[in-house]
C-alpha positions in Angstrom: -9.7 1.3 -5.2 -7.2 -1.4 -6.6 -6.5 -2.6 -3.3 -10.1 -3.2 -2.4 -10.6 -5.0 -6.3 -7.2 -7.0 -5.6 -8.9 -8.4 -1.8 -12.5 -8.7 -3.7 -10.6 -11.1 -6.6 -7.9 -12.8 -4.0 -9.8 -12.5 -0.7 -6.8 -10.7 0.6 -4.6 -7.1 0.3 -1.3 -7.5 -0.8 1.0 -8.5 2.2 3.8 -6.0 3.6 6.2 -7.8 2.1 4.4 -8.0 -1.8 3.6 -4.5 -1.5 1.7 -2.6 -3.5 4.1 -3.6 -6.3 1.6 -6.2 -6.4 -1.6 -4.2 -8.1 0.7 -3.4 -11.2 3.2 -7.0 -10.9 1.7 -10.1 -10.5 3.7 -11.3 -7.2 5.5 -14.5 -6.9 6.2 -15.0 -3.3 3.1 -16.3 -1.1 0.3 -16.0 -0.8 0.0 -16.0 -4.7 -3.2 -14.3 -5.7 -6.0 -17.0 -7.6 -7.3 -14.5 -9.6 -4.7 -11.4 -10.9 -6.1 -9.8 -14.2 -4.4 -9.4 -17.3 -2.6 -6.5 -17.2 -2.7 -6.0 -13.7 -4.8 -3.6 -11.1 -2.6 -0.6 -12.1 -0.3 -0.1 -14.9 2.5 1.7 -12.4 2.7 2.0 -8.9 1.6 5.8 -7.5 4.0 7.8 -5.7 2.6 10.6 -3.2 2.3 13.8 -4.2 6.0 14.5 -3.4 7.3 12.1 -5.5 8.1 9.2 -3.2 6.7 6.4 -2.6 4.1 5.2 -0.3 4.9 3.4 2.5 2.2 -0.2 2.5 1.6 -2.1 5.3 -0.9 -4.9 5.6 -1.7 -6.7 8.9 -4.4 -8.9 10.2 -7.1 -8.2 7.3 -6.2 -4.4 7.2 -3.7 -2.1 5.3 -2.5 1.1 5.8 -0.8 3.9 3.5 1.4 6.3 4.5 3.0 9.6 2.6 6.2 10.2 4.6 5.3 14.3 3.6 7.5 16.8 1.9 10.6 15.5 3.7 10.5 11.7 2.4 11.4 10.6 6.1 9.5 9.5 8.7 7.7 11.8 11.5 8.1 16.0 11.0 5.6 18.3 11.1 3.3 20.5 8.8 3.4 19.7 5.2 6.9 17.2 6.7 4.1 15.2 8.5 3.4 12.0 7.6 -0.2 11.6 6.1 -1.5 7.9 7.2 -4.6 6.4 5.3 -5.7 5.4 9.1 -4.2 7.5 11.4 -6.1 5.8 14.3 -4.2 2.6 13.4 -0.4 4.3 13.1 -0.6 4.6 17.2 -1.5 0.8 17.5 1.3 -0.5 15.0 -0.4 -0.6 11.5 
């Protein structure tokens, strides 16, 4: 939901490189959002339900999010399988 709010206010996601740092930071590296509330879109940035971080990528309009699974590393399989917001786009690079 905070992604979609930050693309309704800035009429983009966060890029790759801002991350989703940007929802609870106000980024200063380009593009630099025109609208970014007080306070931010988040007060911290989640981690999945293993306690690491999610991996952000944003490209061409879209983002994905990615839990690396109970392993914290990429691939594996059962509850070590990575969990992809859009697993149709994983295959095709995003």
């Amino acid at each position: 939901g905070a992604l979609q709010l930050y693309r309704l206010d800035n009429g983009t996601y966060p890029t790759t490189a801002q991350g989703l740092a940007a929802l609870a930071e106000r980024p200063v590296s380009p593009p630099l959002p025109r609208r970014w509330p007080a306070g931010g879109y988040l007060s911290t940035v989640p981690l999945d339900p293993w306690g690491s971080a999610y991996v952000y990528r944003a490209e061409g309009g879209r983002f994905d999010l990615v839990s690396l699974g109970a392993d914290s590393a990429p691939g594996g399989e059962g509850v070590e399988a990575d969990i992809s917001l859009r697993p149709q786009t994983r295959q095709a690079g995003l």
